[in-house]
C-alpha positions as CSV (number, residue, x, y, z in Angstrom):
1,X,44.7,-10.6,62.0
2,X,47.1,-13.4,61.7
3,X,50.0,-14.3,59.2
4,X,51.2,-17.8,59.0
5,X,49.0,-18.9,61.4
6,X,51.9,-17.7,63.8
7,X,52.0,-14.3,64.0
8,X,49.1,-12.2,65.3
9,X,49.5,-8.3,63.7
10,X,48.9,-5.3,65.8
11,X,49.2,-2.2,64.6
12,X,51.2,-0.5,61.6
13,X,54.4,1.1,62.0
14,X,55.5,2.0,58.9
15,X,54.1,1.8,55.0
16,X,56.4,2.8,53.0
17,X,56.3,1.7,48.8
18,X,58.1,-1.6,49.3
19,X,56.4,-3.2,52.4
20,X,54.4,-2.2,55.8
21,X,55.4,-3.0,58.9
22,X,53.6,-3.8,62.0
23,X,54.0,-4.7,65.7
24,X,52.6,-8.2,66.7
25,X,52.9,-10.7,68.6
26,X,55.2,-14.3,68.0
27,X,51.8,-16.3,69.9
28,X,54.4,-19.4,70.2
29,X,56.8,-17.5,72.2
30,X,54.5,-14.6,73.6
31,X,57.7,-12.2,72.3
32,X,57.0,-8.8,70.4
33,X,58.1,-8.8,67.6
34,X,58.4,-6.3,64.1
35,X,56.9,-7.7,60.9
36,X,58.1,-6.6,57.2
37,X,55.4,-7.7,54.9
38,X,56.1,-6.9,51.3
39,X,53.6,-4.8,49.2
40,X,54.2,-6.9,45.4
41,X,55.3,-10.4,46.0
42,X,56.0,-12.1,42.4
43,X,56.0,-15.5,44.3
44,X,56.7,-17.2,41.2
45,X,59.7,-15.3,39.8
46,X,62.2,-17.8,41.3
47,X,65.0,-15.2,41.0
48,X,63.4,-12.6,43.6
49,X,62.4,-15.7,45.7
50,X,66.2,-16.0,45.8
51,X,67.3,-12.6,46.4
52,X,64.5,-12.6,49.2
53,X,65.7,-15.5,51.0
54,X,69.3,-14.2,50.2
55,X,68.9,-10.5,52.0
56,X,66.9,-12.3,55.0
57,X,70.1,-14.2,55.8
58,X,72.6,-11.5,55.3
59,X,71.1,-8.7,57.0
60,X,72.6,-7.8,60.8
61,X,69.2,-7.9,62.5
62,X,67.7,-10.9,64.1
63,X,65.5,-12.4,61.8
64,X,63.5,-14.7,63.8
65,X,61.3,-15.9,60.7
66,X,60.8,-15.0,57.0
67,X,58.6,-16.9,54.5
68,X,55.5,-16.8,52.1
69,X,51.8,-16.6,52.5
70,X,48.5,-15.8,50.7
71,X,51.0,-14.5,48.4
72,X,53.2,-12.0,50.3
73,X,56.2,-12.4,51.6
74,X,57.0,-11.4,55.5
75,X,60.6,-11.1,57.2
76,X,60.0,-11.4,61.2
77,X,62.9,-9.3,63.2
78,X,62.8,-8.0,67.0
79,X,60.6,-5.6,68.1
80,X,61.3,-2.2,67.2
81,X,59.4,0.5,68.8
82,X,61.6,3.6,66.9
83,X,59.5,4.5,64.0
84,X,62.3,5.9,62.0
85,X,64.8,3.5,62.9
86,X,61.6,1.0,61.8
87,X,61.6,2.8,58.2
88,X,65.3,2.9,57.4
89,X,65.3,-0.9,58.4
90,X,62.6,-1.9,56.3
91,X,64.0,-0.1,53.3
92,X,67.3,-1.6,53.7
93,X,66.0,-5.1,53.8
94,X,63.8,-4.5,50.8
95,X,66.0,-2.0,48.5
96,X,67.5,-4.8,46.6
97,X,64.4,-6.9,45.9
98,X,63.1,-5.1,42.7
């Protein structure tokens, strides 16, 4: 399955309550990468579109990519093979969303 035309998803890492995250592939750059998908995306509450774009930019991973589409939101970061290291990320990115 792809995401943004971009991004082809492998397999899941993580599903926690706030997002699932998978291993894929960045098919413009051939790099493994880790990909946050969110589970409820209110695309058109403007203030969580804010804090969304706001915690991608402050967070101390490398965020290669973050954006919108059919609906759910998606933050790109490295690859991360750790699945427990994968889980704490994923909740710290998303804890301040809702």
């Amino acid at each position: 399955m792809f995401l943004n035309n971009r991004y082809l998803l492998q397999d899941h890492i993580v599903h926690d309550p706030m997002a699932t995250t998978y291993r894929g592939i960045d098919t413009h750059t051939l790099q493994g990468v880790s990909i946050i998908v969110l589970r409820e995306t209110p695309g058109d509450d403007q203030k969580f579109v804010r804090r969304f774009q706001q915690e991608a930019s402050l967070n101390t991973v490398h965020i290669h990519d973050y954006g919108q589409c059919d609906g759910k939101y998606f933050l790109v970061i490295d690859l991360i093979e750790d699945v427990h290291l994968v889980e704490k990320l994923s909740q710290l990115l998303t804890k301040n969303l809702h």
